[in-house]
N, C-alpha and C positions, 0 to 999 in steps of 0.2 A: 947430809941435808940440813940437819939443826944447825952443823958448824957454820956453811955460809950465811945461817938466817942470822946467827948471832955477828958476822961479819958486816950484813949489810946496816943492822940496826946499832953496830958500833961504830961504822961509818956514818950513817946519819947523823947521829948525836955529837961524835967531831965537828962534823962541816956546820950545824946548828950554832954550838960555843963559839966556833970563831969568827961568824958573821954575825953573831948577834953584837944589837947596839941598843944602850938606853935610852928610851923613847922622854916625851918631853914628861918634865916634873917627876923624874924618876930618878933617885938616889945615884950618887956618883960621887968617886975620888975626884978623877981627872977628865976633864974634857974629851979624851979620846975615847972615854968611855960612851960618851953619848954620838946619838945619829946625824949624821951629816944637816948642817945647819945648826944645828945645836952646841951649847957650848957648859961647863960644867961649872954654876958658881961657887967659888970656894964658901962662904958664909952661910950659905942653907946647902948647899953640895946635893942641888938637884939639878936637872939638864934645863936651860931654858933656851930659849928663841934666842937668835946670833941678832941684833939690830942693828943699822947703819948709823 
């Protein structure tokens, strides 16, 4: 019983890490780090808004 509880709640915390994305104004190396539309400035290395 403990074993699967510990299976399910190490499974959540996977699927969390790898769909998580840097939302805007929030610290980042590279662009892929942040969320769709967003892009990663190199000089302040925060996510901001993609503009046309």
């Amino acid at each position: 019983m403990h074993f699967s509880f510990l299976l399910i709640i190490v499974a959540l915390t996977a699927s969390m890490s790898v769909s998580a994305c840097s939302e805007l104004d929030v610290d980042c190396d590279v662009s892929s780090e942040c969320c769709s539309g967003l892009y990663c400035d190199p000089v302040i290395q925060h996510c901001l808004e993609v503009t046309a």
